[in-house]
C-alpha positions as CSV (number, residue, x, y, z in Angstrom):
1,X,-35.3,20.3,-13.5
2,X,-34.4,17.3,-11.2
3,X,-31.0,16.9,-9.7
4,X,-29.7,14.1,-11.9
5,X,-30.7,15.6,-15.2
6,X,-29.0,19.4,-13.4
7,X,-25.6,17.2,-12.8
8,X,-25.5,16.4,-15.8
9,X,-25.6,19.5,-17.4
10,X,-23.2,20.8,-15.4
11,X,-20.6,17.9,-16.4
12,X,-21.2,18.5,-20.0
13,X,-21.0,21.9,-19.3
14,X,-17.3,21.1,-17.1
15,X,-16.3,19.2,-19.6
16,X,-17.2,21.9,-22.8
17,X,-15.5,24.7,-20.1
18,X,-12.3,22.5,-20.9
19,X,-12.3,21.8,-24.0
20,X,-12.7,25.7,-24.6
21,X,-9.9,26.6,-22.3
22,X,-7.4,24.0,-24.2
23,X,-8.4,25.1,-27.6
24,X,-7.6,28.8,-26.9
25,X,-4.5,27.7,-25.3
26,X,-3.4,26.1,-28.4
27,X,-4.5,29.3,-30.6
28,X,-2.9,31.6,-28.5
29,X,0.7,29.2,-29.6
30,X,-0.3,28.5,-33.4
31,X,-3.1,31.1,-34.5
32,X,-3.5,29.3,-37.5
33,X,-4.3,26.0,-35.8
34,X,-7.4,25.3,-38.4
35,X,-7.9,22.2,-35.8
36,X,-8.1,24.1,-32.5
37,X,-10.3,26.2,-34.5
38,X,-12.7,23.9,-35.5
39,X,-12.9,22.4,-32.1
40,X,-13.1,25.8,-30.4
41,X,-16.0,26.7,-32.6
42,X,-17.6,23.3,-32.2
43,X,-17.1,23.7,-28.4
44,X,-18.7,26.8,-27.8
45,X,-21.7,25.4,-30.6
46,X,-22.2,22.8,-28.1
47,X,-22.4,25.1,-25.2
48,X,-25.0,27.1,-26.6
49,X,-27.0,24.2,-27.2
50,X,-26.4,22.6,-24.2
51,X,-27.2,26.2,-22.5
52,X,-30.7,26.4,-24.7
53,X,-31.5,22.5,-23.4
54,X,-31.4,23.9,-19.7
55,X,-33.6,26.3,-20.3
56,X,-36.1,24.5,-22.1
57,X,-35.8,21.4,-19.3
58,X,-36.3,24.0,-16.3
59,X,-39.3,25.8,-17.0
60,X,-41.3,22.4,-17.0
């Protein structure tokens, strides 16, 4: 994987890292947050694809 397409990742993964961390914040306040939720879940989706992208892109 070349440096560019790694710093990337690693922004969107930054970014994702945040979003995760403010979405639990705001469950841990209003458990029934059906917003936080959502994003949480859609967050963590995204990391997993994300995650899966960096593999595939490293082993060429």
């Amino acid at each position: 994987m070349d440096p560019d397409q790694a710093g990337l990742f690693r922004q969107k993964l930054v970014h994702l890292e945040e979003t995760i961390d403010e979405c639990s914040i705001a469950l841990e306040k209003n458990s029934y947050d059906i917003r936080a939720q959502r994003a949480l879940f859609d967050a963590y989706d995204s990391k997993i694809s994300t995650l899966r992208e960096m593999a595939v892109s490293a082993q060429y």
